[in-house]
C-alpha positions in Angstrom: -36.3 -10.3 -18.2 -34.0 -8.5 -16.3 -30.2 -10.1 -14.9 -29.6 -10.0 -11.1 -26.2 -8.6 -10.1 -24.5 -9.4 -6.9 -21.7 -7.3 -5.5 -19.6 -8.2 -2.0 -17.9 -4.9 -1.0 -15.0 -6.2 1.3 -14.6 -3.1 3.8 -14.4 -4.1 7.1 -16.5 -1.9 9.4 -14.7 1.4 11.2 -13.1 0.3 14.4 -15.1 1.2 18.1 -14.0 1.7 21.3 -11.1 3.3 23.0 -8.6 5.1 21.2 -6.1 3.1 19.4 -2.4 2.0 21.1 1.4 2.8 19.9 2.8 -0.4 20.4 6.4 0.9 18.8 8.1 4.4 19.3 9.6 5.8 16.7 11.4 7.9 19.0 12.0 10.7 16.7 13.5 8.3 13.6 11.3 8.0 10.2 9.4 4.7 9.8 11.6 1.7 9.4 9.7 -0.2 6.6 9.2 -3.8 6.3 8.2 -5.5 3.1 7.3 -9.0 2.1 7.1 -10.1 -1.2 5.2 -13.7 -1.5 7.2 -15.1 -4.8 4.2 -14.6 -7.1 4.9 -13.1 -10.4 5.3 -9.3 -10.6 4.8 -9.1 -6.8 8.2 -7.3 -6.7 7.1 -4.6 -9.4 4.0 -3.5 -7.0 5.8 -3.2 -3.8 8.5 -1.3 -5.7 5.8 0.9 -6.7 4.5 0.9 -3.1 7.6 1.7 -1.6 8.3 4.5 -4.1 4.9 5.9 -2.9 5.4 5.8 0.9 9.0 7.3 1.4 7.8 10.0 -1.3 4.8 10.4 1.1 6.5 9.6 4.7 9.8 9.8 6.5 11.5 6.3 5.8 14.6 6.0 7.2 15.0 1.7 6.2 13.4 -0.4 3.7 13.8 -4.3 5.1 12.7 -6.3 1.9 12.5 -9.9 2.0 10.9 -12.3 -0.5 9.1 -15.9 0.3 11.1 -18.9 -1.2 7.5 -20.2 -2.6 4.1 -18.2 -2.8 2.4 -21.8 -1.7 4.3 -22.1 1.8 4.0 -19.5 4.4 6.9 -17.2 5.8 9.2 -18.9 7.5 9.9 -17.9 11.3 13.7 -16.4 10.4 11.8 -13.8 8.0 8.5 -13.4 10.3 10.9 -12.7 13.1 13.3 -9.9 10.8 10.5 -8.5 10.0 9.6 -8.0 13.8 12.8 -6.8 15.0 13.7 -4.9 12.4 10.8 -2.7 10.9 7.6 -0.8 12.7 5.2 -1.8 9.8 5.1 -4.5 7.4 3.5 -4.4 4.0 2.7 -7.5 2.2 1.5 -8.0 -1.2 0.8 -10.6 -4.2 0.2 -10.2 -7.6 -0.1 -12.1 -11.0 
């Protein structure tokens, strides 16, 4: 008797429609880079390894790092709003 397998491949689908908006300008400035560490365990270690590969890939002018005060809770609005006025993307991450 054979076993079934199941497999869930989370991709979302490729986008449609019209051609995608700049929100933010860099206005000849490398990317200012926001990251957001959620207080689990060894989090830290992977965005440091995240970060090392984007400014080694990409012009990176800022790193804004800021770290959750619990991985249970959500951001609180003083980081969420940093983040905002202070980097064009954000990268957030968890590990264990």
């Amino acid at each position: 008797m054979s076993e079934a397998s199941m497999w869930i491949i989370p991709e979302a689908p490729a986008p449609t429609g019209g051609a995608l908006q700049r929100e933010r300008q860099s206005e000849g400035r490398g990317l200012r880079l926001g990251v957001l560490d959620n207080a689990k365990s060894n989090a830290d270690h992977l965005l440091a390894m995240i970060i090392e590969g984007v400014q080694a890939t990409l012009p990176v002018t800022s790193v804004v790092r800021l770290r959750k005060p619990s991985s249970a809770a959500g951001a609180e609005r003083e980081i969420l709003d940093e983040l905002a006025e202070n980097a064009d993307c954000v990268i957030s991450a968890m590990a264990d």
